[in-house]
PQR file with spaces between the fields and no chain letter, atoms N, CA, C, O and H, PARSE charges and radii, in Angstrom:
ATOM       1  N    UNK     1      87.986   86.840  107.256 -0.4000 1.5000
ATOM       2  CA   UNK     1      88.706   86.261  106.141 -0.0000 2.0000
ATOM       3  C    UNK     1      87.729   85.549  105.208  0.5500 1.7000
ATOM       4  O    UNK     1      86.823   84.884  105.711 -0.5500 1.4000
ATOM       5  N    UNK     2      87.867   85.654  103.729 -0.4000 1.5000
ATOM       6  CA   UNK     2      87.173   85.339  103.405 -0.0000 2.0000
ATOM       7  C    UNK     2      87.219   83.623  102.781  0.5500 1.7000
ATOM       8  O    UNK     2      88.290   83.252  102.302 -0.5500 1.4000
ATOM       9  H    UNK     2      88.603   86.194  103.321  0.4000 1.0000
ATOM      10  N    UNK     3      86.214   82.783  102.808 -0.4000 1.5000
ATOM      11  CA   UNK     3      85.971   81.759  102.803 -0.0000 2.0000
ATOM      12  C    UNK     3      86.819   81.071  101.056  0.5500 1.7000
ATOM      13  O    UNK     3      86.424   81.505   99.974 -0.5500 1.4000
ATOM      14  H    UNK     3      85.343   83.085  103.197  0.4000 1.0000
ATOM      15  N    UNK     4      87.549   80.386  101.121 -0.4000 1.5000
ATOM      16  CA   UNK     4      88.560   79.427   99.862 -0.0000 2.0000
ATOM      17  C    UNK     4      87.566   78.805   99.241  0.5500 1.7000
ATOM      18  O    UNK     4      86.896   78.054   99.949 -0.5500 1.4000
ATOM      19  H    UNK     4      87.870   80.034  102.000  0.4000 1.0000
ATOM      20  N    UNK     5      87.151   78.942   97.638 -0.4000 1.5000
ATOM      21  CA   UNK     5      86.597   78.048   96.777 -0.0000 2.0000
ATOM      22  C    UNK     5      87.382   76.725   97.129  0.5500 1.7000
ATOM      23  O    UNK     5      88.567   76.677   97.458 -0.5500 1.4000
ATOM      24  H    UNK     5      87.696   79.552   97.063  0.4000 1.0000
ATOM      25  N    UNK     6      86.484   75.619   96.998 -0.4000 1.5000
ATOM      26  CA   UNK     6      87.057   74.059   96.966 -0.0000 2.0000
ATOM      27  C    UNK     6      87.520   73.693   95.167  0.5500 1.7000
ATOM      28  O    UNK     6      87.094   74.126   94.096 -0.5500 1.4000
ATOM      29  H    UNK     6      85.521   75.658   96.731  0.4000 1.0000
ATOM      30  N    UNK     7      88.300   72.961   95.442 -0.4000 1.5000
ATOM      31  CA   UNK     7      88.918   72.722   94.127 -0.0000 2.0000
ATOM      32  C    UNK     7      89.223   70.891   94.335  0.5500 1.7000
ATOM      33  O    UNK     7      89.578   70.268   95.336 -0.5500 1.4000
ATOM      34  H    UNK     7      88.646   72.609   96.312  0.4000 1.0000
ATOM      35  N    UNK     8      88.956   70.491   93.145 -0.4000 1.5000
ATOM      36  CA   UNK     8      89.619   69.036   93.715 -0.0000 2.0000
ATOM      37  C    UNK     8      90.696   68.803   92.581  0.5500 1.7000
ATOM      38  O    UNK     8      90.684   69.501   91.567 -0.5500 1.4000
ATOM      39  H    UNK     8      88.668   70.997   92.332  0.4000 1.0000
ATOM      40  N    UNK     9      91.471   67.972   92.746 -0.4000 1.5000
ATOM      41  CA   UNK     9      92.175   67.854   91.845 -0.0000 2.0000
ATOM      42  C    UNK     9      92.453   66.324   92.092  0.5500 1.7000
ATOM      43  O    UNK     9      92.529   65.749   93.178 -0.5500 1.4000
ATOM      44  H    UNK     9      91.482   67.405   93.570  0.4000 1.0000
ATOM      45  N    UNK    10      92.615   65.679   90.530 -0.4000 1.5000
ATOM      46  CA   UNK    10      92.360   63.762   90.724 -0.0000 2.0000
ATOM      47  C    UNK    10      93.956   63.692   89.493  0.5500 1.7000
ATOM      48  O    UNK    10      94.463   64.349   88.583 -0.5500 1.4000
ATOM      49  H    UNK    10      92.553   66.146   89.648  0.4000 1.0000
ATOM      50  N    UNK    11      94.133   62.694   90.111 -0.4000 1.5000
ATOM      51  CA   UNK    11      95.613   62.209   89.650 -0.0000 2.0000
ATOM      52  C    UNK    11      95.939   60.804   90.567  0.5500 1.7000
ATOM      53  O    UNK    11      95.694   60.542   91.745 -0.5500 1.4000
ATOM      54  H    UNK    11      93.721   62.161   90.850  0.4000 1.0000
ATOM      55  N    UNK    12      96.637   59.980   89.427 -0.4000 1.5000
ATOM      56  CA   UNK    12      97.048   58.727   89.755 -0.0000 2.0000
ATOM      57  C    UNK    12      98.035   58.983   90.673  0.5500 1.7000
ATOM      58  O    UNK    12      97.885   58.259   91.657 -0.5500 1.4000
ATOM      59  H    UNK    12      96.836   60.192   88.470  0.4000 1.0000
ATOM      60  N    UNK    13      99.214   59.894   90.781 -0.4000 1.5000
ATOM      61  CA   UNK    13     100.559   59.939   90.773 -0.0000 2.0000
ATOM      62  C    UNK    13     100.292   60.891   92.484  0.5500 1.7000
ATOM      63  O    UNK    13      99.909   62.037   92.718 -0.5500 1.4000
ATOM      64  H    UNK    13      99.335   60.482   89.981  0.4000 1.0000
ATOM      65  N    UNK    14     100.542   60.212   93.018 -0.4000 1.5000
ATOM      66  CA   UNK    14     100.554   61.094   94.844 -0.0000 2.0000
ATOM      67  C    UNK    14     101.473   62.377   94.454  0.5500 1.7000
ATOM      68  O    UNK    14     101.186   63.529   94.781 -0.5500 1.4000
ATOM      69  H    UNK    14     100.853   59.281   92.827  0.4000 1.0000
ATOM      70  N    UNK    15     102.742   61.963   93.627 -0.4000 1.5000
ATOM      71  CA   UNK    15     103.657   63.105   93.801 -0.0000 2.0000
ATOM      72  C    UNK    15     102.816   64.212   93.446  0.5500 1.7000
ATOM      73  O    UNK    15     102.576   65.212   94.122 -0.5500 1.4000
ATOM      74  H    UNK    15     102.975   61.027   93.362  0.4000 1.0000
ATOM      75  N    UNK    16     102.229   63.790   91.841 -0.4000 1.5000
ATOM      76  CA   UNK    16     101.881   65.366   91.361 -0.0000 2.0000
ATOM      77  C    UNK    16     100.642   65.702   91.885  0.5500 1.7000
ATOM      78  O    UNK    16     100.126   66.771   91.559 -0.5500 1.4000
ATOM      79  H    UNK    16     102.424   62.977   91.292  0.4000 1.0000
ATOM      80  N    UNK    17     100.069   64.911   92.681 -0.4000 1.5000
ATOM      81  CA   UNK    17      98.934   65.605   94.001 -0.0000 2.0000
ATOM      82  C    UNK    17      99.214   66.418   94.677  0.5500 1.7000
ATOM      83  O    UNK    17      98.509   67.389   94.949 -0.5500 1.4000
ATOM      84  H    UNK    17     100.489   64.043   92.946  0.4000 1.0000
ATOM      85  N    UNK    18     100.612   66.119   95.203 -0.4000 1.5000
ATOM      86  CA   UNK    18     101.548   66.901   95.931 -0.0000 2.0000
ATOM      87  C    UNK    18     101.800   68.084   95.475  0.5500 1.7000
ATOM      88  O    UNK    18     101.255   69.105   95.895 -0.5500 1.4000
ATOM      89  H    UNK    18     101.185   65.330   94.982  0.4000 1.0000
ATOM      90  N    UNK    19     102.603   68.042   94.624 -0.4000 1.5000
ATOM      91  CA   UNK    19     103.231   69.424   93.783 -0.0000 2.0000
ATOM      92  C    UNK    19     102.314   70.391   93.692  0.5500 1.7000
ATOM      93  O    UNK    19     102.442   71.523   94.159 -0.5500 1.4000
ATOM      94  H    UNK    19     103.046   67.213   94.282  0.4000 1.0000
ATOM      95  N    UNK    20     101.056   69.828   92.892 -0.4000 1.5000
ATOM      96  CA   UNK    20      99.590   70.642   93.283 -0.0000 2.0000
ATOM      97  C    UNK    20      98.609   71.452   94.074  0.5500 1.7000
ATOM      98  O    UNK    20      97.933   72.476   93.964 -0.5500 1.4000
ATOM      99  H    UNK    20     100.952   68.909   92.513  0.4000 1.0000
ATOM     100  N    UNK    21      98.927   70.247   95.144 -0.4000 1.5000
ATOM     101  CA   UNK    21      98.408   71.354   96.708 -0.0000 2.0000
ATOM     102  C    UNK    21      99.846   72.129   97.365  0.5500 1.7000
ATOM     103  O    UNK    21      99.782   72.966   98.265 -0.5500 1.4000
ATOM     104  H    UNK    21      99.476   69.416   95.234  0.4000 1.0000
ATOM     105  N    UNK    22     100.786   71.795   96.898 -0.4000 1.5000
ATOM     106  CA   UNK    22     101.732   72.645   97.867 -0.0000 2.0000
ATOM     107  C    UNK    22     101.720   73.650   96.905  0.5500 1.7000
ATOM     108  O    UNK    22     102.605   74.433   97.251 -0.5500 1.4000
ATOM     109  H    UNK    22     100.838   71.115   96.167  0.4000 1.0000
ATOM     110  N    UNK    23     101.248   74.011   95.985 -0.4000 1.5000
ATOM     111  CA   UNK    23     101.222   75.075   94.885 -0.0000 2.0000
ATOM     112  C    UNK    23      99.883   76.146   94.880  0.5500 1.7000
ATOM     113  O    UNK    23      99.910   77.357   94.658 -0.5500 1.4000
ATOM     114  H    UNK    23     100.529   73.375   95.704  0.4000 1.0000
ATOM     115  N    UNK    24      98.631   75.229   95.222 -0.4000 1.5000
ATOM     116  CA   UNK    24      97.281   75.699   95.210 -0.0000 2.0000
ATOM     117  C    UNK    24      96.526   76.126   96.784  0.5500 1.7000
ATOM     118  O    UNK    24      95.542   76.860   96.875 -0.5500 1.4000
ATOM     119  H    UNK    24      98.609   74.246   95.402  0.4000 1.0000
ATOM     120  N    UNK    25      97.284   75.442   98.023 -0.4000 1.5000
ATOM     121  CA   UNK    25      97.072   75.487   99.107 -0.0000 2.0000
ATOM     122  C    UNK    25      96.506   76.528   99.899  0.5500 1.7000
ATOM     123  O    UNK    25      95.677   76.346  100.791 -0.5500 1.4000
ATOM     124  H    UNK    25      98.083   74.846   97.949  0.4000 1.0000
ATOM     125  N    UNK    26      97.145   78.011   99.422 -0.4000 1.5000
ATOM     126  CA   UNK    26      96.618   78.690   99.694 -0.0000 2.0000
ATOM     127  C    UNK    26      96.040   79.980   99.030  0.5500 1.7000
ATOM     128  O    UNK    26      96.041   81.203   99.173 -0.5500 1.4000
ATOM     129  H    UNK    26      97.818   78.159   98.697  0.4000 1.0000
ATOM     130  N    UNK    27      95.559   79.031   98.246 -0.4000 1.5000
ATOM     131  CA   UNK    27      94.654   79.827   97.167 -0.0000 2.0000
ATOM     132  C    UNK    27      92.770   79.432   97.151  0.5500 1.7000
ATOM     133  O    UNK    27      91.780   80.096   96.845 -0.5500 1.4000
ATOM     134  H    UNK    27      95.558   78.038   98.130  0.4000 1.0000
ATOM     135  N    UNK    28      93.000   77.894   97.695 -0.4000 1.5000
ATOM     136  CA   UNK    28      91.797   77.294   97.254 -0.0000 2.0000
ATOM     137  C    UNK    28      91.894   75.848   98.958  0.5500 1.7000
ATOM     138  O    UNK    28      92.817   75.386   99.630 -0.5500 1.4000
ATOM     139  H    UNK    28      93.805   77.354   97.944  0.4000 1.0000
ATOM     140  N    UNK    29      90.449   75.687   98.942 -0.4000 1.5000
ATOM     141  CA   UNK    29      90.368   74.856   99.673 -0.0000 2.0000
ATOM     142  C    UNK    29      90.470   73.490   98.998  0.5500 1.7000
ATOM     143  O    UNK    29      89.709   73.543   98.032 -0.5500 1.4000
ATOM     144  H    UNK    29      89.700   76.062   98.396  0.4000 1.0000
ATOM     145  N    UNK    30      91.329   71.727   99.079 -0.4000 1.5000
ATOM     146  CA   UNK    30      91.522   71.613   98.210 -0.0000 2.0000
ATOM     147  C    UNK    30      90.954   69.803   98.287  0.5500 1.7000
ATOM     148  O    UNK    30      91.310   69.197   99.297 -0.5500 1.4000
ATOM     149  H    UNK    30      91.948   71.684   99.864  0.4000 1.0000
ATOM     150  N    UNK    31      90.496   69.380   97.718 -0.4000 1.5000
ATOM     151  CA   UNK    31      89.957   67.662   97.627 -0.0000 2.0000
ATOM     152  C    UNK    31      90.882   67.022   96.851  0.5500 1.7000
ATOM     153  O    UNK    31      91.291   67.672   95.889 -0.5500 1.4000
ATOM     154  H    UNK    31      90.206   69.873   96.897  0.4000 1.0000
ATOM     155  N    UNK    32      91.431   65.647   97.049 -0.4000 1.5000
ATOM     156  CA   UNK    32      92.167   64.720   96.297 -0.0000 2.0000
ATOM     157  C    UNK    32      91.337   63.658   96.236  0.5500 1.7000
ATOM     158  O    UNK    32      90.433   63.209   96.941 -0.5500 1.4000
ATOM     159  H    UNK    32      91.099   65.119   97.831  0.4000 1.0000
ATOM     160  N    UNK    33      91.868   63.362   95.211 -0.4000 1.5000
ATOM     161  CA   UNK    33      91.518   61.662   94.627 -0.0000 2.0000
ATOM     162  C    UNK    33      92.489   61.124   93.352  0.5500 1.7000
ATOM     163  O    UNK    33      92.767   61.834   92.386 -0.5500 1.4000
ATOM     164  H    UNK    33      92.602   63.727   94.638  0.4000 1.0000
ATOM     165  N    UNK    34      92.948   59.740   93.536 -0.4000 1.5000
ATOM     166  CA   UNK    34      93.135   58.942   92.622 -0.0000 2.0000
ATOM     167  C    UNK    34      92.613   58.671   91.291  0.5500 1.7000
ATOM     168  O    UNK    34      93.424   58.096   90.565 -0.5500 1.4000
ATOM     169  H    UNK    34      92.722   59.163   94.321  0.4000 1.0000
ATOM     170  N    UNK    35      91.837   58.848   90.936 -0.4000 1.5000
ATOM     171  CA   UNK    35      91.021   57.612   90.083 -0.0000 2.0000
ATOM     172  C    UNK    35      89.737   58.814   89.557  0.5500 1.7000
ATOM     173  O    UNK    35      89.074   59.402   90.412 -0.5500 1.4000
ATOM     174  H    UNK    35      91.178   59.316   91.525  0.4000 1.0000
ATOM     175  N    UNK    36      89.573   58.997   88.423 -0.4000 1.5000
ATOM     176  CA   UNK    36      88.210   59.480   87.838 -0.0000 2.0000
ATOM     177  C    UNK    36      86.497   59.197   88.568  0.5500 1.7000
ATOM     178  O    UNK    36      85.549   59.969   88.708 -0.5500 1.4000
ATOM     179  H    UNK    36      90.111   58.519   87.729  0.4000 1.0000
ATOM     180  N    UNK    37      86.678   57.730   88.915 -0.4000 1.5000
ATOM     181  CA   UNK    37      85.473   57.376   89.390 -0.0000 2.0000
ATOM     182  C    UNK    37      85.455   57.840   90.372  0.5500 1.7000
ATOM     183  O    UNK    37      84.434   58.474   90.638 -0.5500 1.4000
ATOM     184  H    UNK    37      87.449   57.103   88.800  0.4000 1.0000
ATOM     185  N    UNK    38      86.799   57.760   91.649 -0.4000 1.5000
ATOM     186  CA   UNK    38      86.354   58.361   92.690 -0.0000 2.0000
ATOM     187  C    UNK    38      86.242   59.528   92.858  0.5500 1.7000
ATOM     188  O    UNK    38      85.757   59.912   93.922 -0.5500 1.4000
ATOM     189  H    UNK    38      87.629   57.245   91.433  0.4000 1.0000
ATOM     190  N    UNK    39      86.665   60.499   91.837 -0.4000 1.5000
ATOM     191  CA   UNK    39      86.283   61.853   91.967 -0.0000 2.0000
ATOM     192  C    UNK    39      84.717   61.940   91.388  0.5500 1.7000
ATOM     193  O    UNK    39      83.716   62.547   91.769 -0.5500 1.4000
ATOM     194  H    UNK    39      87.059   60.186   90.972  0.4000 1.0000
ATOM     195  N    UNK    40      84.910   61.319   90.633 -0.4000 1.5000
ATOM     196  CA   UNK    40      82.898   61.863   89.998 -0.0000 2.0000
ATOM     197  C    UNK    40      81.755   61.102   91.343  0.5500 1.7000
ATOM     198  O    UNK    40      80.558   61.365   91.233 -0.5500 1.4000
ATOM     199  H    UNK    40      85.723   60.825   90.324  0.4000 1.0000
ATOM     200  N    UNK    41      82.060   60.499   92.139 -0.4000 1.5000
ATOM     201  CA   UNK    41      81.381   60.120   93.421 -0.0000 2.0000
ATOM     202  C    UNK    41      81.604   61.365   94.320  0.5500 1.7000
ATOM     203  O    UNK    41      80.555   61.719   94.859 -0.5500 1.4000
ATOM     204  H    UNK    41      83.033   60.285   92.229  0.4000 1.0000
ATOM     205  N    UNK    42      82.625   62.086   94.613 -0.4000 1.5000
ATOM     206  CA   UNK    42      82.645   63.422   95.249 -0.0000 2.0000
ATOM     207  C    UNK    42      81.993   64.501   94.799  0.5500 1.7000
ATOM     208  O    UNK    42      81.256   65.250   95.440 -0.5500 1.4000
ATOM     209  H    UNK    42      83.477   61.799   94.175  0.4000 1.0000
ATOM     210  N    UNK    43      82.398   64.566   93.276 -0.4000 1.5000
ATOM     211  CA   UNK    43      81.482   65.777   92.838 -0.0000 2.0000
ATOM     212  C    UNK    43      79.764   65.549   93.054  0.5500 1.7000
ATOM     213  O    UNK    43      79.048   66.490   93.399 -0.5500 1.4000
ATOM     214  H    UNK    43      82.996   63.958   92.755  0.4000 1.0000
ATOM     215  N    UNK    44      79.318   64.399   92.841 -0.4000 1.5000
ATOM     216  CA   UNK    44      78.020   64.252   93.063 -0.0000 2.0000
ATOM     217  C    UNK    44      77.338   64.433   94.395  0.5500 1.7000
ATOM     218  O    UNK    44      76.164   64.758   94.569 -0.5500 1.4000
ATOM     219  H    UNK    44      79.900   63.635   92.561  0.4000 1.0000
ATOM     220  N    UNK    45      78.532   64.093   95.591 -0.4000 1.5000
ATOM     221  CA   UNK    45      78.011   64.544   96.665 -0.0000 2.0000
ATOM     222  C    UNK    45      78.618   65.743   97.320  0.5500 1.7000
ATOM     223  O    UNK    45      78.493   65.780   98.544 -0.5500 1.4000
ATOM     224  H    UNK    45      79.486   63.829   95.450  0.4000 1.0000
ATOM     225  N    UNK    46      79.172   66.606   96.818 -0.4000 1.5000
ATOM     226  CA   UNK    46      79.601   67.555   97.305 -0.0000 2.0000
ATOM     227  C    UNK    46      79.786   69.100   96.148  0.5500 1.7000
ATOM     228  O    UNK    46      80.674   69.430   95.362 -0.5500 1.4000
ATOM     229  H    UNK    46      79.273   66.576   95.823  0.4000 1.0000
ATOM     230  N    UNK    47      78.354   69.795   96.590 -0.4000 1.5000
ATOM     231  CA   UNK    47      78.202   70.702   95.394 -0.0000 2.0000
ATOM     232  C    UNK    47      78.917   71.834   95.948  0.5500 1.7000
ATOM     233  O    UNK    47      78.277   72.851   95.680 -0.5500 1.4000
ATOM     234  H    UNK    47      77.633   69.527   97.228  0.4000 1.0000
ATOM     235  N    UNK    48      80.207   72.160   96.753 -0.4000 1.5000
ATOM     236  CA   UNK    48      80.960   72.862   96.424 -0.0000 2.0000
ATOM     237  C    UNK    48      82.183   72.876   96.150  0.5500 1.7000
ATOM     238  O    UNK    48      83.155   73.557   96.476 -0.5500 1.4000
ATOM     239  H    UNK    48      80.727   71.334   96.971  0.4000 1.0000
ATOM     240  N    UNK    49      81.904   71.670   95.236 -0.4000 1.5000
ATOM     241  CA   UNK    49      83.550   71.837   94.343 -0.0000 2.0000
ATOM     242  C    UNK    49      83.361   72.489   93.236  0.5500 1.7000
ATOM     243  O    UNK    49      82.787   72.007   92.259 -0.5500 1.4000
ATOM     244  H    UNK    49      81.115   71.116   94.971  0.4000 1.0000
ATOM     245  N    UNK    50      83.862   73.716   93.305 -0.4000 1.5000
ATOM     246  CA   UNK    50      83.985   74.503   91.836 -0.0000 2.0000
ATOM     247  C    UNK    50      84.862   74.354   90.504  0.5500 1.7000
ATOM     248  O    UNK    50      84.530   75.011   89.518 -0.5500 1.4000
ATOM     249  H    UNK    50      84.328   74.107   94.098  0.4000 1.0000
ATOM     250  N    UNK    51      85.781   73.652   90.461 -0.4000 1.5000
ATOM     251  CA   UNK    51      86.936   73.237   90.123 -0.0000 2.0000
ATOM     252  C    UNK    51      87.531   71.731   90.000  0.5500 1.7000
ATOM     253  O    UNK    51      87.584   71.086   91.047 -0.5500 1.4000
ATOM     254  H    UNK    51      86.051   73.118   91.263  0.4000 1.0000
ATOM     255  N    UNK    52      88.041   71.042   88.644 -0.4000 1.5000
ATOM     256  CA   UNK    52      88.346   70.149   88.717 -0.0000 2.0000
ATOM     257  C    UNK    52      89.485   70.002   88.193  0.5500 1.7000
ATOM     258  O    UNK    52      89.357   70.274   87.000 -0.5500 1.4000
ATOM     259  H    UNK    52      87.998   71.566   87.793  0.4000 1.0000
ATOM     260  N    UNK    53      90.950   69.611   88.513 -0.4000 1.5000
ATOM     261  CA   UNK    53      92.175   69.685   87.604 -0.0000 2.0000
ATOM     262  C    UNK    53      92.540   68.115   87.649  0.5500 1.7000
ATOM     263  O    UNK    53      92.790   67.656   88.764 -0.5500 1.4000
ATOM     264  H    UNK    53      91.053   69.390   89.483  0.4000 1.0000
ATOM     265  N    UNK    54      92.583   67.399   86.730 -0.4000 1.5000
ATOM     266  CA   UNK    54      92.555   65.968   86.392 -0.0000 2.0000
ATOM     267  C    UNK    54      93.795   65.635   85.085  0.5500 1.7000
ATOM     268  O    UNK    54      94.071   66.045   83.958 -0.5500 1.4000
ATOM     269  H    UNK    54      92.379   67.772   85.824  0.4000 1.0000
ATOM     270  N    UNK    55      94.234   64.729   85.979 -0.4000 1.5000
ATOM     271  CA   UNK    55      95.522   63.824   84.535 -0.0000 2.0000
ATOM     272  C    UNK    55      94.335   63.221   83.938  0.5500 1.7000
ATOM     273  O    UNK    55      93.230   63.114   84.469 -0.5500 1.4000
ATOM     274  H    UNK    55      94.009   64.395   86.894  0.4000 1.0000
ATOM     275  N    UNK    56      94.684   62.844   82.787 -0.4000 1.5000
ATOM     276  CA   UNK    56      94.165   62.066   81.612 -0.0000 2.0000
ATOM     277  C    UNK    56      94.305   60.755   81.524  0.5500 1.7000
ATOM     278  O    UNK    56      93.524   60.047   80.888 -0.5500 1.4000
ATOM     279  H    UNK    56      95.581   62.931   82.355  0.4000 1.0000
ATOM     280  N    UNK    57      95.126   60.407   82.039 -0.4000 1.5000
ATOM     281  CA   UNK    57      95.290   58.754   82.377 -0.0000 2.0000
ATOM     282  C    UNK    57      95.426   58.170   83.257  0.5500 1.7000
ATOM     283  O    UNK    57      96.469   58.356   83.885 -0.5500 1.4000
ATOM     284  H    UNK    57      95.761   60.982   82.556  0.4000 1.0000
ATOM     285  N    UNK    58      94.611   57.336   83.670 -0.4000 1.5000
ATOM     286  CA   UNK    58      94.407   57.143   85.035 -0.0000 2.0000
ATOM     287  C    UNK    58      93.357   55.784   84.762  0.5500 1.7000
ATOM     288  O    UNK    58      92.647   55.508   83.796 -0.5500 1.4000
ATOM     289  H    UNK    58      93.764   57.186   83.160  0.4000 1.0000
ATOM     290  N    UNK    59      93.637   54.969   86.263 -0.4000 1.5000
ATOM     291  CA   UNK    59      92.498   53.640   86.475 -0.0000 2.0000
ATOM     292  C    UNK    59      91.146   54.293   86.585  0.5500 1.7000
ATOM     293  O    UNK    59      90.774   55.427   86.888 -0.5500 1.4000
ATOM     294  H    UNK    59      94.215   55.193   87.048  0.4000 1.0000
ATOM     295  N    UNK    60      90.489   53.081   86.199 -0.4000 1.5000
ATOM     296  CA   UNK    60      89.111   52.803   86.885 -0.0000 2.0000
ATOM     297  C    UNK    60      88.141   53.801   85.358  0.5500 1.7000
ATOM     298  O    UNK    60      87.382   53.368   84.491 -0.5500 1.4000
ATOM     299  H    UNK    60      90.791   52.160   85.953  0.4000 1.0000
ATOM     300  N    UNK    61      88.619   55.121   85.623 -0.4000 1.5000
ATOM     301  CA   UNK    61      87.981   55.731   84.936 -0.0000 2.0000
ATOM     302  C    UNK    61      88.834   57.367   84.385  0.5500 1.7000
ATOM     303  O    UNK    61      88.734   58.317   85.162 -0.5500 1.4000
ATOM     304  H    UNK    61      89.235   55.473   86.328  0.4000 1.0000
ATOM     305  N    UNK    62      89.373   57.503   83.476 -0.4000 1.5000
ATOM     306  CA   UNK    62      90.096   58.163   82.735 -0.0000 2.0000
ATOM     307  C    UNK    62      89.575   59.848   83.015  0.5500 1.7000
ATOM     308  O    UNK    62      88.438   60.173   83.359 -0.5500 1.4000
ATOM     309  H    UNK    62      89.454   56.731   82.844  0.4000 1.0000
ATOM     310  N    UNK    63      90.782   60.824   82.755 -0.4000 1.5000
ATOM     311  CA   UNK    63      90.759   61.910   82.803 -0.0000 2.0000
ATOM     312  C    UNK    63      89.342   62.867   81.549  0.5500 1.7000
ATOM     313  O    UNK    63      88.586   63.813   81.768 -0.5500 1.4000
ATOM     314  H    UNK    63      91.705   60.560   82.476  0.4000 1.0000
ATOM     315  N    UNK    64      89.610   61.869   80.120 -0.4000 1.5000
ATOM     316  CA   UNK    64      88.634   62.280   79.424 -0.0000 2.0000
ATOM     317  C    UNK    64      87.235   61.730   79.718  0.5500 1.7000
ATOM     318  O    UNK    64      86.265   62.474   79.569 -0.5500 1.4000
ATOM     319  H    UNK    64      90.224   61.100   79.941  0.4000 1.0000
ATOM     320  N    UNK    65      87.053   60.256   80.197 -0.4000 1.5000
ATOM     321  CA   UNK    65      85.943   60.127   80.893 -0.0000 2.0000
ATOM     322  C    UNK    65      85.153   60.941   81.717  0.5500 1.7000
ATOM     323  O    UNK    65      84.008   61.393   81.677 -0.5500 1.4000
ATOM     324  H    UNK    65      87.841   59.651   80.318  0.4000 1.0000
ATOM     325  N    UNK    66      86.344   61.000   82.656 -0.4000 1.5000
ATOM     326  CA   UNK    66      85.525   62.241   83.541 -0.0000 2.0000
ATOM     327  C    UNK    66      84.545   63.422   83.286  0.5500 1.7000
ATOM     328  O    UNK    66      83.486   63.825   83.766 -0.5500 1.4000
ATOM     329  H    UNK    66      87.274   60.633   82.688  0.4000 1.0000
ATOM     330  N    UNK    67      85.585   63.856   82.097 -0.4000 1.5000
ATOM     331  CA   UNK    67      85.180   65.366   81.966 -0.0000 2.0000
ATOM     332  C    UNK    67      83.733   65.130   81.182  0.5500 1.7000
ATOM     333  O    UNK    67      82.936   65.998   81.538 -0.5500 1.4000
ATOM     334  H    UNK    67      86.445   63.528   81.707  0.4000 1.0000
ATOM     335  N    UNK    68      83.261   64.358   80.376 -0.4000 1.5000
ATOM     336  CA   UNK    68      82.586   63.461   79.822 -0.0000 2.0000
ATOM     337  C    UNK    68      81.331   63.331   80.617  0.5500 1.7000
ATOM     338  O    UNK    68      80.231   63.812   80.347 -0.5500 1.4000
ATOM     339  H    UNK    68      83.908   63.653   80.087  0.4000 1.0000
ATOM     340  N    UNK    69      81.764   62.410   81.911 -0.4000 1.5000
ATOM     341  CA   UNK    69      80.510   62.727   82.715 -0.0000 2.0000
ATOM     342  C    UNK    69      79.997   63.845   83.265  0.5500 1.7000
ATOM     343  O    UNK    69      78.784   64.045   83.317 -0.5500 1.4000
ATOM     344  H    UNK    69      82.657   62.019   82.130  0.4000 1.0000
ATOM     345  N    UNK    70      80.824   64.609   83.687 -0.4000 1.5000
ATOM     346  CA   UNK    70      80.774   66.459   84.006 -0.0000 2.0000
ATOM     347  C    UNK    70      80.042   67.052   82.852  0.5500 1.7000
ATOM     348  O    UNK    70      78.853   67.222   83.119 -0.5500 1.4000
ATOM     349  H    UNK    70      81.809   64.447   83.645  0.4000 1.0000
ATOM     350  N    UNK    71      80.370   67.401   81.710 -0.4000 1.5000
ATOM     351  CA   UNK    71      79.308   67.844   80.937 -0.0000 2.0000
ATOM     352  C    UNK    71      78.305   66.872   80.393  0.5500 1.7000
ATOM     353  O    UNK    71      77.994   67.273   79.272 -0.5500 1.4000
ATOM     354  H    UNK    71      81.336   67.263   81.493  0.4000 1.0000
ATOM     355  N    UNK    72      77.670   65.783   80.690 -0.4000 1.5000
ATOM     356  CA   UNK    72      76.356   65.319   80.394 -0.0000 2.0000
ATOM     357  C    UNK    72      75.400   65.505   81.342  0.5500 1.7000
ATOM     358  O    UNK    72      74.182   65.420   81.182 -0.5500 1.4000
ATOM     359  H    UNK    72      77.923   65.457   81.601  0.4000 1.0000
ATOM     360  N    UNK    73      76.203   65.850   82.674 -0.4000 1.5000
ATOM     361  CA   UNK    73      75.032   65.677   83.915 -0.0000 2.0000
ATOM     362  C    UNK    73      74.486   66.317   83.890  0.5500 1.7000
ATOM     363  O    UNK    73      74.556   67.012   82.877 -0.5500 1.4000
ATOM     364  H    UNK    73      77.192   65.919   82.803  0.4000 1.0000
ATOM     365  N    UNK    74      73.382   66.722   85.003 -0.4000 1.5000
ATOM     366  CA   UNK    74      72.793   67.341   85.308 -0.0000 2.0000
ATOM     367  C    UNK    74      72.565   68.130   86.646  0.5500 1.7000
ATOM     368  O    UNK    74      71.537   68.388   87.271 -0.5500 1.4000
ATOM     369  H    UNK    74      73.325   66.157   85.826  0.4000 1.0000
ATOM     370  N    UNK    75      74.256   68.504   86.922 -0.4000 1.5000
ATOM     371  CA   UNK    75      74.537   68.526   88.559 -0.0000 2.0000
ATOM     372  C    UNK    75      74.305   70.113   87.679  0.5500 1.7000
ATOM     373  O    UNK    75      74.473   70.397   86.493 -0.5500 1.4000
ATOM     374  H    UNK    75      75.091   68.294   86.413  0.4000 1.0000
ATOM     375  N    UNK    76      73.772   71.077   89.057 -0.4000 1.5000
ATOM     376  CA   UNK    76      73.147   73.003   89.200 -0.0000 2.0000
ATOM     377  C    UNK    76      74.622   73.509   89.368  0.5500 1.7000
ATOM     378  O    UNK    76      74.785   74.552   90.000 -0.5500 1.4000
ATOM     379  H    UNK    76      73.636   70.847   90.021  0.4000 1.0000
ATOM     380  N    UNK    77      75.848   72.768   88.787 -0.4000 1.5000
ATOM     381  CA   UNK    77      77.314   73.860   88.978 -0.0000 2.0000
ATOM     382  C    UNK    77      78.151   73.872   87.311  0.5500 1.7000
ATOM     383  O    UNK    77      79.176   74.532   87.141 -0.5500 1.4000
ATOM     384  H    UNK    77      75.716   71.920   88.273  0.4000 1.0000
C-alpha cells in the first residue's frame, strides 16, 4: 500500500478540524494544530508536510501570517 502524503491543517475551531479530517482521512496522513505559530513550529521540524489548509483568523499568529512565513523561508519544500 502505498505510503499517505502528510497534510496539516491549522484552525482555531476543533469542530472544523474535525469536519476536515473526517473528510481528508483517508486520503492523506493528517497533522492538527490550533494557532499559526504552532503550526509554523511543525512545519520547521517536520519536512514531510506537503500541505497546509489554514483559517485566516486565528490567535497567536494569523492564517495570512502564516502563509507569509511559508513563502519567505527557506525550508527545501
Amino acid at each position: 500500500m502505498a505510503e499517505l502524503k502528510k497534510i496539516m491543517i491549522v484552525d482555531d475551531s476543533r469542530l472544523v478540524r474535525m469536519a476536515l479530517v473526517r473528510n481528508l482521512k483517508d486520503h492523506f496522513e493528517i497533522r492538527e494544530e490550533g494557532d499559526g505559530e504552532a503550526a509554523w513550529q511543525q512545519l520547521l521540524v517536520d519536512p514531510e508536510i506537503k500541505a497546509v489548509i489554514s483559517d485566516l483568523q486565528m490567535p497567536r499568529l494569523d492564517g495570512f501570517g502564516l502563509l507569509e512565513r511559508v513563502r519567505e523561508s527557506q525550508l527545501p519544500r
